[in-house]
Structure formats: C-alpha cells, structure tokens
C-alpha positions in Angstrom: -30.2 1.5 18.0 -29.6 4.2 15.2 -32.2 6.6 14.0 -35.3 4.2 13.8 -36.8 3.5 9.9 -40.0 5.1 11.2 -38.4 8.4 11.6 -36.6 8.0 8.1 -40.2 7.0 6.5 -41.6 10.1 8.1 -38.7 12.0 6.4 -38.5 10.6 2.8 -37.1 14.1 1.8 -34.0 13.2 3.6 -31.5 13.3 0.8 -27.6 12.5 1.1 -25.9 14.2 -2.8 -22.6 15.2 -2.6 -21.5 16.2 -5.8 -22.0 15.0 -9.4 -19.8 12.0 -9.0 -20.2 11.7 -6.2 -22.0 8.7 -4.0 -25.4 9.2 -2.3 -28.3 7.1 -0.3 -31.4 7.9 0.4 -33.9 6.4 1.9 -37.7 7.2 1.0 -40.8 5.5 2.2 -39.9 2.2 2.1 -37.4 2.5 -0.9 -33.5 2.6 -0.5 -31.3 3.8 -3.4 -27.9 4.2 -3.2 -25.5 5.4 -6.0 -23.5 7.9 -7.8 -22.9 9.1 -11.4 -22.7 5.3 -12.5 -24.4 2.7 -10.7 -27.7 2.5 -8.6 -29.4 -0.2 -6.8 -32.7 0.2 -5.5 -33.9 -2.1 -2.6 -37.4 -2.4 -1.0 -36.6 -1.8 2.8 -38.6 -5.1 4.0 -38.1 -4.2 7.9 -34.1 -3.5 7.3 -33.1 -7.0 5.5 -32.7 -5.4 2.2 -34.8 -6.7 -1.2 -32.8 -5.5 -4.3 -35.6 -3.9 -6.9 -33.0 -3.1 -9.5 -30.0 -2.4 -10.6 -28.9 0.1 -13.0 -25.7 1.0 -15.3 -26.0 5.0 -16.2 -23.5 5.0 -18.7 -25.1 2.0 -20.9 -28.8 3.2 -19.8 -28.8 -0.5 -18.8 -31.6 -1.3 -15.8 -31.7 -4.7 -14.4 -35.3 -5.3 -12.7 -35.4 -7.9 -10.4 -37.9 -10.8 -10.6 -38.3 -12.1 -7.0 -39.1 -10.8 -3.5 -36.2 -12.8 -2.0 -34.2 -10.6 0.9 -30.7 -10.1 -1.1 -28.8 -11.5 2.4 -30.5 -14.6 4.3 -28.0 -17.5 6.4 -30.8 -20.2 6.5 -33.8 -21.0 3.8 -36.4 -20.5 7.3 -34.9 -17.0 8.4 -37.3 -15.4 10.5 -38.8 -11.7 9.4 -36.8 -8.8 9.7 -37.4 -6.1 12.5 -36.1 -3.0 13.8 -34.4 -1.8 10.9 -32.3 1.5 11.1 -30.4 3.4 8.4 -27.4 5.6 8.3 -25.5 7.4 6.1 -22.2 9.6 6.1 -19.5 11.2 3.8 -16.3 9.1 4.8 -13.5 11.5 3.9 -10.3 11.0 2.0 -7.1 8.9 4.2 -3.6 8.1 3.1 -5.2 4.4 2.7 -8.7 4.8 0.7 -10.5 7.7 -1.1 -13.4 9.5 0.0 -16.7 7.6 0.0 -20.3 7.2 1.0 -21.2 4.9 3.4 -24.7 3.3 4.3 -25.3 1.3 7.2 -28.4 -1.0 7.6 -29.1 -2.5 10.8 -31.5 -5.4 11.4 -33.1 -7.9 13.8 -33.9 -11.6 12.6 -35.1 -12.6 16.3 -32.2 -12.4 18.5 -29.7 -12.3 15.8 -28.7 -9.0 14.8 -27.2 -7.7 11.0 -25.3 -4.8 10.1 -24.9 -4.3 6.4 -22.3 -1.4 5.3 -22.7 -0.4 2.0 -20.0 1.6 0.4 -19.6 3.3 -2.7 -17.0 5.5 -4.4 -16.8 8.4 -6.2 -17.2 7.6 -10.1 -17.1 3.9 -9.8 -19.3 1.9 -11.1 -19.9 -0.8 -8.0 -21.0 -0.7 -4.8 -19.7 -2.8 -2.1 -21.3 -4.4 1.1 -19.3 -6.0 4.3 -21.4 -7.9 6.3 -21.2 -8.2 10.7 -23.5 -10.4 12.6 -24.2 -10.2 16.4 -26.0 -12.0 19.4 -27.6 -15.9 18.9 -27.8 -17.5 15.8 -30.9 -19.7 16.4 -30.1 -21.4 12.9 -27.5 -21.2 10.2 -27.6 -23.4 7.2 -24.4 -23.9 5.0 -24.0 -27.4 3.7 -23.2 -28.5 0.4 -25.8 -28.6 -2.2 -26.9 -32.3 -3.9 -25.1 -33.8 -6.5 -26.5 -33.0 -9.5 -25.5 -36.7 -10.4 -28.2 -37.4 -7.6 -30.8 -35.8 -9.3 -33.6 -37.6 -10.9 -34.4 -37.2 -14.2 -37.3 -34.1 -15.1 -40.3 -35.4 -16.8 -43.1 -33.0 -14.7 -42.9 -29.5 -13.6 -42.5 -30.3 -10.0 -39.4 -32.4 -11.3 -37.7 -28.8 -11.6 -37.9 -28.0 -8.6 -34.7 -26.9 -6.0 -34.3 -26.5 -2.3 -34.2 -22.6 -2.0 -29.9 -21.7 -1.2 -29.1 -21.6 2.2 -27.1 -18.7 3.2 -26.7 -15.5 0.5 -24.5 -12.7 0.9 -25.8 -11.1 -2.4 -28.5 -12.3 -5.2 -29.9 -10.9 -8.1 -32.9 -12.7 -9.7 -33.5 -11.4 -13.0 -36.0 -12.3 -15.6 -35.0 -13.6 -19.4 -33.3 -16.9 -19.6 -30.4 -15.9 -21.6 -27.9 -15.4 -19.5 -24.2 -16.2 -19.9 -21.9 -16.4 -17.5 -18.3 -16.7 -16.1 -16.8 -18.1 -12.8 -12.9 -17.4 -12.1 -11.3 -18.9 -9.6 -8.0 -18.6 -8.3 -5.0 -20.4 -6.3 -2.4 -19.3 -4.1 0.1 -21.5 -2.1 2.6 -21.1 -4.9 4.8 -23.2 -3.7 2.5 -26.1 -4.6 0.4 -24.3 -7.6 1.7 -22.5 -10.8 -1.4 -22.9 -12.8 -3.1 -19.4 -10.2 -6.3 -18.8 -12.6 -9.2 -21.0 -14.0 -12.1 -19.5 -15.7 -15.7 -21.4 -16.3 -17.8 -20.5 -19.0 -21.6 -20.7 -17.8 -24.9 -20.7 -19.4 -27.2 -20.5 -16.6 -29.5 -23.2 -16.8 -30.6 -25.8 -13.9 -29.5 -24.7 -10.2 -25.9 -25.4 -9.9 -22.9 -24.2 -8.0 -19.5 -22.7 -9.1 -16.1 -21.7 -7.4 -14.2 -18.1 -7.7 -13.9 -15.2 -6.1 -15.7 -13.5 -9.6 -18.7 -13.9 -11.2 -19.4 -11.9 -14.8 -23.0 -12.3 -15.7 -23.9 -11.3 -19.4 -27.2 -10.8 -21.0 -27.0 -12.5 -24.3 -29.4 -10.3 -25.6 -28.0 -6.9 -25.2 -24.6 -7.5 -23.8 -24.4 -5.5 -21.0 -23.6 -7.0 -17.4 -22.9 -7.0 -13.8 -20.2 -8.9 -11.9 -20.2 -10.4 -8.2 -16.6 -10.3 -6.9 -16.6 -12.4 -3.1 -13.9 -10.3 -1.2 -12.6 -13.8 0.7 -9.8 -16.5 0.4 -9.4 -18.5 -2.8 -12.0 -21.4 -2.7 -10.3 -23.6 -1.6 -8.9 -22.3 1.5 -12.3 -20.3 2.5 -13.9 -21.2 6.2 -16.9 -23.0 6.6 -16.8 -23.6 2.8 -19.9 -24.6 1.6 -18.6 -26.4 -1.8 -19.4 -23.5 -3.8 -19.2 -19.4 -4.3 -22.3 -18.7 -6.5 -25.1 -20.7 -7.5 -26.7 -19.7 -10.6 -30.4 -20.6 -12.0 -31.6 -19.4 -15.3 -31.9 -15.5 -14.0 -31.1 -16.5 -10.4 -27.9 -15.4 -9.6 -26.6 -15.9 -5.6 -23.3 -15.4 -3.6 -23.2 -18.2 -0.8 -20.1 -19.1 1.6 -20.6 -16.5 4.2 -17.5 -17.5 5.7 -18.6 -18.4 9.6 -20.7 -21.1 11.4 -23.0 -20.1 14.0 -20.3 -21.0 16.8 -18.3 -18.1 15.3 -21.0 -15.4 16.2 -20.4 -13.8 19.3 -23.8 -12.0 21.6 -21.3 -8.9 22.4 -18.8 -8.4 19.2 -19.5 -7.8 15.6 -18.0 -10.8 13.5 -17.4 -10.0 10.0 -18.5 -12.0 7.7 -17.0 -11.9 3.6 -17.9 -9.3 2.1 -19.5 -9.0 -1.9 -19.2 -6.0 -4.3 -21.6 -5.9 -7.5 -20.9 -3.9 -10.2 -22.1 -3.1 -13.5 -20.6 -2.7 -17.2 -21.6 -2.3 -20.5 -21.1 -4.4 -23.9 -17.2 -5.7 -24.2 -15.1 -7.2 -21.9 -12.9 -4.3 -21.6 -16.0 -2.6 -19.8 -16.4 -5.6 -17.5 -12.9 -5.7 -16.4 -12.3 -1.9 -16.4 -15.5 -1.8 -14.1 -13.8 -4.5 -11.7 -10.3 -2.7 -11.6 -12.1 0.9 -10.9 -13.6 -0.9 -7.8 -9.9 -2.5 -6.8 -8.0 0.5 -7.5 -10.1 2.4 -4.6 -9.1 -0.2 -2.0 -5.7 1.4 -1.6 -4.6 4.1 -3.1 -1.4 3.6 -4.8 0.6 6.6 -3.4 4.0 6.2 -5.1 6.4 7.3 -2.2 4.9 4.5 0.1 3.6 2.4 -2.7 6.2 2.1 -5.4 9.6 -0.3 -4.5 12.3 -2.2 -6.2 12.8 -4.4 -3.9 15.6 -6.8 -3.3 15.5 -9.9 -0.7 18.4 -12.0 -0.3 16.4 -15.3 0.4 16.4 -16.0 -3.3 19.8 -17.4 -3.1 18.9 -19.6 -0.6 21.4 -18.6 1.9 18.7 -18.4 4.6 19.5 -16.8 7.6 23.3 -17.8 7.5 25.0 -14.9 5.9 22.3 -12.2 7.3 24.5 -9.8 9.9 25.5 -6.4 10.0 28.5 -6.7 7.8 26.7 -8.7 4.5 24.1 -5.9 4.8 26.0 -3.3 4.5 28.0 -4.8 1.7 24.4 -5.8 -0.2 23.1 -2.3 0.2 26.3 -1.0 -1.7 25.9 -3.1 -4.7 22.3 -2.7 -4.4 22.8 0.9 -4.8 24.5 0.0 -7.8 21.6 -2.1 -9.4 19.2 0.9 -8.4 17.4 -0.8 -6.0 14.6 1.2 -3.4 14.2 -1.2 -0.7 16.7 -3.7 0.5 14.4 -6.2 2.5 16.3 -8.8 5.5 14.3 -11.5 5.4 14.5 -14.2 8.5 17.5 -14.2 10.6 17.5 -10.7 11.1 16.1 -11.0 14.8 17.3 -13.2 18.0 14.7 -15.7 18.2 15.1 -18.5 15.5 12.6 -20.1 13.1 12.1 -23.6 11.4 13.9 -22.4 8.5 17.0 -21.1 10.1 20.0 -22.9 8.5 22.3 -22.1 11.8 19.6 -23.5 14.5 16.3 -25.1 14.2 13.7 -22.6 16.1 10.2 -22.8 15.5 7.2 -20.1 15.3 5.2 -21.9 18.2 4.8 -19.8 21.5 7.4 -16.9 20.3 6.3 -14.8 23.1 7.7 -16.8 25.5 11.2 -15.4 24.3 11.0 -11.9 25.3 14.0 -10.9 22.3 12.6 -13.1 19.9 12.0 -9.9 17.7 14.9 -7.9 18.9 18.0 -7.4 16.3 20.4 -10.6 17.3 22.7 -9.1 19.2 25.7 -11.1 17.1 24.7 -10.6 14.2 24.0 -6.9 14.6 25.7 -5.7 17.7 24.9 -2.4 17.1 21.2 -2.8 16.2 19.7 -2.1 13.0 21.0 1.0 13.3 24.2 1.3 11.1 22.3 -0.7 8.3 19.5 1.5 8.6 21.9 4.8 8.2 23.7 3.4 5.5 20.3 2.5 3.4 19.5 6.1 3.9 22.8 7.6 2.4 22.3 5.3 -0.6 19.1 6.1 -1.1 17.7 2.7 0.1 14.6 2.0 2.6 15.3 -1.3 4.5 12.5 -3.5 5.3 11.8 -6.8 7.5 10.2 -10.0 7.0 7.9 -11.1 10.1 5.7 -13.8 11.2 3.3 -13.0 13.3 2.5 -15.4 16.8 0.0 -18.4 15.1 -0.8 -20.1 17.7 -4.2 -19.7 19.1 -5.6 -17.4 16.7 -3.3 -15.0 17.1 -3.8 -14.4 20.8 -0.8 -12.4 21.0 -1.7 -10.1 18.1 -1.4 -7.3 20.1 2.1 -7.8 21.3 2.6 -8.3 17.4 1.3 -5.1 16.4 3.5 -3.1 19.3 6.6 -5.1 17.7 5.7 -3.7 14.3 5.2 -0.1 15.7 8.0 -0.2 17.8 10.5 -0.9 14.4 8.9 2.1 13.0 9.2 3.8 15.3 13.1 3.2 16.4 14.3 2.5 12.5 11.3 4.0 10.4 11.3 0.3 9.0 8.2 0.7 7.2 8.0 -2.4 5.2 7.7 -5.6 6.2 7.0 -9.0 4.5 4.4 -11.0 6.9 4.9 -14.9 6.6 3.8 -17.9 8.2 0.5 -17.0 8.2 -2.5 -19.9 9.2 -5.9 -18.3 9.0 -8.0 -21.3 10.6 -10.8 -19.8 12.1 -13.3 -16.6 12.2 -11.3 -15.3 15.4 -7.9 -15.8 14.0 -8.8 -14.0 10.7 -10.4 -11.3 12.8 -7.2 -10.7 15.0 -4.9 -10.6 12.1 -7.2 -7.6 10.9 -6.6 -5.9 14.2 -3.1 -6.5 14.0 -2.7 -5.0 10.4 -5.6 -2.0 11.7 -3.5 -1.4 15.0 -0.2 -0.7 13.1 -1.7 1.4 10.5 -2.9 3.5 13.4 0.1 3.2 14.9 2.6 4.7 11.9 0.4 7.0 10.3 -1.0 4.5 7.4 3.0 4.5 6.1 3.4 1.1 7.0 3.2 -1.6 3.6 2.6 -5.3 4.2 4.1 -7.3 2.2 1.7 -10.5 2.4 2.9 -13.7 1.0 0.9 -16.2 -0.9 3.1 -19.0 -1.1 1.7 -21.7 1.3 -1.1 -22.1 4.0 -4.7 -20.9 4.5 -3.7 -17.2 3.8 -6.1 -14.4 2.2 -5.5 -14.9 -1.4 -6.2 -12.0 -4.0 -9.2 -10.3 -2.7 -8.9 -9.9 1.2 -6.8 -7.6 3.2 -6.2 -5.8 0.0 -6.4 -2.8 1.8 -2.9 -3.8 3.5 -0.6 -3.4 1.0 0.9 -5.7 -1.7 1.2 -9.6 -2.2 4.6 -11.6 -2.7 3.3 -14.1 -5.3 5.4 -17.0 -5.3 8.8 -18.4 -4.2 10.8 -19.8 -7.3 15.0 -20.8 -7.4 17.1 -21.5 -9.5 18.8 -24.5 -7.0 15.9 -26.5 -8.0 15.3 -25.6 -11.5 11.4 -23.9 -11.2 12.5 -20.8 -11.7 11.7 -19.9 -15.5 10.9 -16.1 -16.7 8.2 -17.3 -18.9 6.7 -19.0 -16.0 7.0 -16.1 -14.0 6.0 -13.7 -16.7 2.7 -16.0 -17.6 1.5 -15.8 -13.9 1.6 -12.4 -14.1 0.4 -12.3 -16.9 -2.9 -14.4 -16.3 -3.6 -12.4 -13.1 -3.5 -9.4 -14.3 -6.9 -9.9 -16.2 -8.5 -9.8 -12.7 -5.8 -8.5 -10.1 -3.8 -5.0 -9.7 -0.4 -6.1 -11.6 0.9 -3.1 -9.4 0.0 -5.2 -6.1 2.0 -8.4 -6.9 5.7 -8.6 -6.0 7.1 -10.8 -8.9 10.7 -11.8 -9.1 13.7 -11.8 -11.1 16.4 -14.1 -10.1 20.5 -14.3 -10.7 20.6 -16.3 -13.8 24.3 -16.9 -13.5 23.6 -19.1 -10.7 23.1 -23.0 -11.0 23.4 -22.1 -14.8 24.7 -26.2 -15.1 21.6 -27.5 -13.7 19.5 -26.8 -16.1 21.7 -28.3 -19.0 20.4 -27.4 -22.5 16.7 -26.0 -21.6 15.4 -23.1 -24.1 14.0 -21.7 -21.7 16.6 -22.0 -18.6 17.5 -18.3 -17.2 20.8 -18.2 -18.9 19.3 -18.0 -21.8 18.1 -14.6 -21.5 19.7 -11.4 -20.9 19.5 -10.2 -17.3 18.0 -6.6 -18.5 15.4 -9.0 -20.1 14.7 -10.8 -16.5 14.0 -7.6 -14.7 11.7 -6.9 -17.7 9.6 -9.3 -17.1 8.8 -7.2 -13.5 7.8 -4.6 -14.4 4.1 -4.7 -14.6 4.3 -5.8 -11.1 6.4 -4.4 -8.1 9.8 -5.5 -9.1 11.8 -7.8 -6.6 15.5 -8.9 -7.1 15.3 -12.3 -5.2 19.0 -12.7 -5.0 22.3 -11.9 -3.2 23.7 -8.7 -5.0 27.0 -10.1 -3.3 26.7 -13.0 -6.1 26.4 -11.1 -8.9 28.9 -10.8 -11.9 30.0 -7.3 -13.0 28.2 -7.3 -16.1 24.6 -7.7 -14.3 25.4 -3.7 -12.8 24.9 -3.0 -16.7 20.9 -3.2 -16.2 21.1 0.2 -13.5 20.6 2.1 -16.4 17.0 0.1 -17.3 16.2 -0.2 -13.7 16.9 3.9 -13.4 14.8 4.6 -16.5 12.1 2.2 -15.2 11.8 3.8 -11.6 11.3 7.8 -14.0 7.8 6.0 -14.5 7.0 3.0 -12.5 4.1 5.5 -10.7 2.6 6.8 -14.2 2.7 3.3 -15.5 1.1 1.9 -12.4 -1.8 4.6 -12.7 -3.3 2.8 -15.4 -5.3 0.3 -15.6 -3.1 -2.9 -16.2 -4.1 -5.8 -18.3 -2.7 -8.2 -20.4 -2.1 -8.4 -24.3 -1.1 -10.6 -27.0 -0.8 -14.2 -26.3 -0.1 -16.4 -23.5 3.2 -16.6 -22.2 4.4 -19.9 -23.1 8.4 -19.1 -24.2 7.2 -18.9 -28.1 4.9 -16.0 -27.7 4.5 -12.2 -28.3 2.8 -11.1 -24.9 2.9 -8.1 -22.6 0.2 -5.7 -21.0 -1.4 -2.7 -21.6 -1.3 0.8 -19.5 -5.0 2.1 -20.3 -4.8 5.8 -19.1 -7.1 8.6 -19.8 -8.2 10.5 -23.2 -6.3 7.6 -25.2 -2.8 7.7 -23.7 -1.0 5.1 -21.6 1.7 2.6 -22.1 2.4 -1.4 -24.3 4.8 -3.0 -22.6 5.6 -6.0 -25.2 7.5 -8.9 -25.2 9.4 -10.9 -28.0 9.6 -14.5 -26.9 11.7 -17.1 -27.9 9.9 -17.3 -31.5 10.9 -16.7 -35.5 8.4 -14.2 -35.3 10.1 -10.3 -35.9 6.7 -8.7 -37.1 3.5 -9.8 -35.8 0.3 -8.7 -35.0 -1.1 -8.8 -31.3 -4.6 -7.6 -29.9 -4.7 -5.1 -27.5 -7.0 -3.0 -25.6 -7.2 0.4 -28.2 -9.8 0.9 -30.0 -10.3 -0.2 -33.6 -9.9 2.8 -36.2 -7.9 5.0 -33.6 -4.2 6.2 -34.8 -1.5 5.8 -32.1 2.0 6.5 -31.6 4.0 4.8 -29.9 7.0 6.2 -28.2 9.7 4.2 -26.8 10.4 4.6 -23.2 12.4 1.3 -22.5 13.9 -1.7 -24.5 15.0 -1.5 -28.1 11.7 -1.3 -29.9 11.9 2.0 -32.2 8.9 4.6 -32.6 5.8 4.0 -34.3 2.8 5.0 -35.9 0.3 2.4 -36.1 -3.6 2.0 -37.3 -5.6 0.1 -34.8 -6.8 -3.0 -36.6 -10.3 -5.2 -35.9 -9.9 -6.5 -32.1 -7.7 -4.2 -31.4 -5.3 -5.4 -33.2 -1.5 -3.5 -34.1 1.5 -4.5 -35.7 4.6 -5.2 -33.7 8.2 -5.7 -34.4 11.2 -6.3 -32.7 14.3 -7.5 -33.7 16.0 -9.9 -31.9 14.0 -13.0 -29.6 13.6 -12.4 -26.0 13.7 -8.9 -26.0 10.7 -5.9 -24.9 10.2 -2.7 -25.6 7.8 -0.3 -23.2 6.1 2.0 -25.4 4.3 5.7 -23.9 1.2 5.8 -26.1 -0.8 8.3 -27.3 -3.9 8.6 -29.9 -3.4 11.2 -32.6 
C-alpha cells in the first residue's frame, strides 16, 4: 500500500503547486482537488472511490456543482464500499514522447477487488485525464445492455420515471438544471469497408438513454459554457465487452459506461487497464469546445518535427504488391523519389523472407510466423545484400526508409516480445525507424494489453525515435483515440484499379475528422492520376481531372503519403518538387496549430479547406476551389468577427489579401481557376 489516507488527512497542508500553469493535487481532509491555471475538479474522498463535487472552467469563471453522491467510477449498481484508500502525487517530467505533467494516483479496495485511478493533467490544458487498472477478484461486474426504450411503459405516475441505476461508469457528472444540450460523435474505421468515418448526434438530455462515440460535448443552454467526455477506446463498434452504448445521459445525469473488460479479464496478480476518459471544460462557442479537446490531444505526443514530420511514399498504391519489391526497384524508386521531394520512402510487404496472404509471388499467411525463424529477415533474393545498400542510398538522397510489419496475431500476441526485439533489432542494424504496423486483431483484454507492451518495449528500446505508422483500414484495431501515444494513423487504402479513389473523397474525410482528430496524425494519400485514367470514363470528378500539384494539395493538412510507384510516373508529375519543397519549409509551423476545418463540405462543388489557429492571431487558411462556377465566395472560418487579417500567400496561386472578418467568421475568397488552393500565412493587423 501507498501512504495511507489517514496520514494525508492528518496532513491537509500537504500541497503539490508547481508553477502558475502548472498542474497540482492536493488532498485535504477528506477533499481532493486537482488542477492547474484552467480546470479543477473537486472530489469528496469517500474511502478512495472518488465522488466528483465540482467541476470548474477558470477562464469562463464557469463552476459546475454536482447534484448526487454517486462515486464517479463503479462496475456494478451493488459495488460494495470503498476501503483503504491511498493517494499519490508526482511531477512527471518532460520525454521525447509527452510533456511534463502532474500525476495523481488513487488506490482503492471494493472487497477483494482492488482500483487504481491515475489522474493526469497538463500544463495549461484545460482537461484532466484518468486511466483506470483493476486487480485481484471481481466478485460482480455488471455490463449488459440497457432496455429498449421501445420496451418501456408509458409514464403516467412518478414511479413511472424511474430507471435501473447504470451499471459500470468510468466517469459521471450529475448536474442540476434540466437544460442541457448535448452532442455524441462517433466514428468508424475499417476504411476499406466505410468512407462515411464521422456521425454526430444532437441530444437534449431528457429520459435515461444511451448514445455511441468516443465524444461527448455537453452544453448548458442557459449560459453556454460546457464540458466534454472523450472515451480514449476503439470506435463503438469494434470496443470489447461492448455494452451497446458509450454515455448514457439523464436530464443533468451525464455517465461514461463500456469499461472495456469482463470480470474474466481481471487478473489477482497484474493490473488490467481498463479505457480510459478525459473531461474537459470550455467556454461559450464551439471553437472553445474543440480548442479545449485538441489542447488535450496535442499533449499525447508531442509532434517533434525531425521524428514527426514525413512525406512519405509507399509503393503498394499501385498495386504491385510484393512482386517488384527487391534491391534494384528500390534503389531506382528512391532516385525519382528524390526527385518528387519525398522524406521517407516506406517498403511495404515483401520486403522480408517469410510470405503473407497478400503476396502476389506465393501465398504465405500471418498465422504462427515464429515458426519461420527468417520470417522478418531481408529475403535474401530479393536483397542479397540486406537492407543495407537501400538504406545507404536513402541517406545520400536525403531519404529515411521505413517498413511495414505485422505483428504475430495469433494468441493474443503471445509472441509480442519476439515482435518487439524484431523492431529494435531493424533500428538498430538499419536505423529503420518507421514502420507501418498491419494486420492487427485486437480481440481480447490480453491481446490489447500485449500490443501496448510491444509498442512500450520498442520505444524503450530506440530511444522514443521509433513512429508507428498504425493502420485503420480493416479489423478490430484502436481507432482514433487509443495508442495515440504511438505515432500516426494510415487512414484508408483507396486505388485507382478499382475506381474509389477520388480527391474529394479523400479530401472530405480529412476534412470531417479534423473537427475532432489531429489532421497532423492522419497519413492521407495522393495517388498517380495517370494510371487507369480509362476506367473511369467521363467522371467529373475522376483523378485526371485534376492537376497532380492539386492531388498532393489535398495532403497537406495531414502527413502527406504518395501511394504510388514513382517508377510509373510521367515526367511532367516531377513538376510538383517545387510545391512539395515549398510545402516541407513549413509542414512543422503549419502542424503547430491547431487544425480544423473551414468552408463547406467537400463534396467536388465546394470551397473548403482548414484553418491553422496559432497564437496572438497568426496561423495559416489553406483553401480549396472545387469543381464549382464559384471565383469569389465567402466561406466561414475560425477568426474572429471584426479582426483585420492579411493573408500572405505561401503555396498555390491565390494572391495577397487584406480582408475584414465578417459575422461567423466569415471572409471573402477568390481564386481563379476550379480545382485549385492556395495556403495562406495569416496574420491580424
């Protein structure tokens, strides 16, 4: 056991501060509070299983009082009372992966079960986050799915009203006023399957009912202000031990269920992890909200741009496969990569001996890899010198090479450690640094858990210089909002060979994600529109019908990838090294923002693009002229109304501007000719 509550009670002076902004705890008598310059929750200590007081926004003066004596974290409506509660608190320092932070750590007893809460909470961020690890017997565990409201009677008496009490919570806030307006977003990956990645529900919290998402923004209607729920899990529909829904709201009630285990999951001797649940706070305007969500993401990982910031080019696009991967074709792609400016030149499968299902040479398969010693050894034929000579020849051009790998599924993962020595053992013979992890099935508790070790073990291993690149295009995988810590997410597969490869497609799912996701963390691609040009006949909006420049445009908000064969390429596509040169002078700067999206929905027809918000009124509009009649028009942004801005051009053809910011954030736009952009630097004068 930690420091006992008993002792801490005695000393209610003790005080954790570390600077202005900075995070503290405290915990005095038997109240908790934990916070920094802009967020605090206080908590009742209840015996270590945590009652949430209130909650308070310092920069609106906002405090949210809470209305019931519920524990903020229960797994069944007859939980026994907590016992034995310790608290701890440190000053996490500063690593190549996450910024400094505070850390609390509650520990609990319900009977023979224990909890471990770990709050943390950055500097000048205005949300605090809480993982969740569970230990010893679970005596009971409820998580089923709640009744059909269609099997609900109708209410004519008081007792009519009443609801079975939620079974499991990670989080809840019950809060007094019944004017509450809400909004549930949920998400999809497996974009092989899906290209529709975002739907939002608007909720006024009435009768007890359950919605799915990874978010939940909760507005009073009568002041405006807010605080969001984001459930750091899957998407919805791929979560473990799913319970049907992510939040159940009430009036004021306000829970996050789905803890993301059964009790067979819980082990006496090792902590299980549960998902975890950040709440955060905002003022009036949904700018607030959404800035207050992305200050929260953008301390998961710090973005450093040597490690961080790639154009990337993988050969799979041209659907090749693994049959022209060898020592020769790389070296040949890395010279005309060089040409097209390209940072990372990425071998996908093929590269190694042992051979998997989609191998166009040999049928292999990703079950029991490990019994193949070479499997993940450089194929002798293909690269009879080892990646060596490709790797030297990347470094004279100026080019990184990375590696796709799947890790060993079956079993959980068993072999995860054998995984993670693989990894290591590239960096350390190559410096391969970058790797795109595929194939991934995330089952079970244990199998998520290992995969966490494997990605921990080789951070350790290489000095936190490793990126995963960790695709979302199929299987039970971790969506948007788990191993974020990692590295970056390859969005989606898309080819021209079969005709679903459209930029506005591409460019809306972007687009739509970037309301609620780090554009700088999704790998979006740009294809070789010259190929399969006669498939798609006389579509507007088929590839050809765009200029090239224009296709890597569409990027840029993201981590650029050139999912093609440079090999392919006409000579007139090397024109674009120019853009991609200009682009990479300030992919970093532009990343530092905050990203969202402006103007309209990319549909083909539309004037779209996203906003850079910087500091002290400064950033960067990157805008889009779609396939419209449209050479002025007027798109809402994210400046504020009344401010003067100029606009600078950077990139594109758009020309320099001085523009009043209209209601809504409004501006006017121009530009002359359809499917063209223009990045803008901005700055209020």
């Amino acid at each position: 056991m930690k420091t006992l509550f008993t002792v801490w009670a005695l000393a209610c002076t003790a005080c954790f501060s570390y600077g202005r902004d900075t995070g503290y705890s405290r915990l005095c008598g038997d109240t908790l509070i934990i916070g920094n310059n802009r967020i605090e929750r206080k908590f009742a200590w209840n015996g270590g299983n945590l009652k949430t007081c209130s909650l308070a926004d310092k920069a609106s003066g906002t405090t949210f009082l809470t209305a019931s004596q519920a524990p903020d974290f229960s797994i069944s409506d007859k939980a026994p009372a907590a016992s034995g509660g310790t608290y701890e608190t440190r000053r996490l320092a500063a690593t190549p992966i996450r910024p400094a932070c505070t850390e609390t750590t509650v520990t609990f007893l319900l009977d023979a079960l224990e909890v471990k809460r770990v709050y943390r909470i950055y500097d000048d961020c205005p949300a605090i986050a809480c993982d969740t690890y569970l230990r010893g017997t679970v005596a009971r565990m409820s998580g089923g799915r709640e009744t059909d409201a269609a099997d609900r009677k109708n209410i004519e008496f008081a007792e009519d009203m009443q609801t079975k009490p939620e079974a499991a919570a990670l989080d809840r806030l019950y809060l007094p006023g019944r004017h509450w307006h809400a909004k549930a977003v949920e998400f999809r990956d497996g974009t092989d399957w899906n290209n529709n990645l975002v739907a939002e529900q608007s909720i006024l919290a009435y009768r007890k009912s359950g919605c799915r998402g990874n978010l939940l923004f909760v507005r009073n209607g009568v002041d405006g202000c807010g605080f969001f729920f984001l459930k750091e899990a899957p998407c919805s529909g791929t979560q473990l031990a799913y319970p049907g829904a992510d939040f159940i709201t009430e009036f004021g009630k306000f829970t996050v269920t789905g803890l993301g285990i059964t009790g067979n999951d819980v082990c006496e001797k090792e902590w299980t992890r549960l998902y975890g649940c950040v709440t955060g706070v905002y003022g009036p305007g949904e700018q607030q909200a959404l800035a207050a969500l992305r200050s929260y993401q953008k301390n998961l990982r710090r973005q450093l741009p040597a490690r961080d910031e790639m154009v990337m080019m993988n050969t799979w696009g041209d659907r090749s496969q693994d049959a022209k991967v060898n020592e020769a074709f790389c070296l040949q792609e890395l010279e005309r990569a060089a040409r097209l400016g390209i940072t990372c030149f990425q071998i996908d499968d093929g590269w190694q001996t042992g051979k998997s299902p989609n191998s166009a040479v040999a049928k292999g398969s990703f079950r029991d890899i490990w019994q193949n010693g070479a499997y993940w050894q450089p194929d002798p034929h293909k690269y009879p010198r080892g990646l060596a000579p490709v790797v030297a020849k990347g470094k004279e051009l100026g080019i990184e090479i990375g590696l796709w790998f799947n890790p060993s599924v079956q079993d959980d993962f068993a072999d995860w450690e054998k995984d993670a020595e693989t990894l290591i053992g590239l960096y350390c013979t190559y410096g391969i640094r970058i790797f795109k992890i595929d194939g991934l099935a995330i089952p079970t508790k244990r199998a998520e858990t290992r995969l966490r070790r494997l990605f921990d073990k080789v951070l350790a291993g290489t000095d936190n210089r490793v990126v995963f690149n960790l695709d979302a295009t199929a299987g039970r995988r971790g969506g948007y909002h788990l191993f974020n810590e990692y590295g970056n997410i390859f969005l989606e597969n898309r080819y021209t060979d079969w005709q679903n490869y459209y930029p506005y497609q591409t460019l809306r799912n972007l687009w739509m994600l970037a309301r609620y996701v780090p554009a700088e963390r999704l790998q979006i691609e740009f294809l070789n529109k010259w190929r399969n040009a006669d498939r798609y006949g006389d579509d507007p909006f088929a590839p050809g019908c765009y200029s090239f420049g224009y296709l890597f445009a569409t990027t840029l908000a993201g981590q650029p990838l050139a999912w093609l064969e440079a090999s392919n390429l006409p000579g007139e596509a090397f024109g674009i090294s120019s853009l991609v040169e200009g682009y990479k002078q300030v992919q970093a700067d532009f990343h530092r923002g905050m990203i969202f999206p402006v103007g309209e929905e990319p549909s083909g027809r539309s004037w779209t693009g996203f906003q850079s918000v910087g500091p002290d009124g400064r950033g960067y509009l990157l805008l889009y002229r779609e396939d419209n009649d449209r050479e002025n028009a007027r798109i809402k942004t994210w400046l504020p109304e009344g401010a003067t801005v100029k606009c600078t051009p950077v990139l594109g053809n758009g020309r320099p501007v001085t523009v009043m910011v209209e209601r809504n954030g409004e501006i006017p736009v121009s530009l002359p000719r359809k499917n063209e952009f223009v990045l803008y630097w901005y700055e209020s004068t």
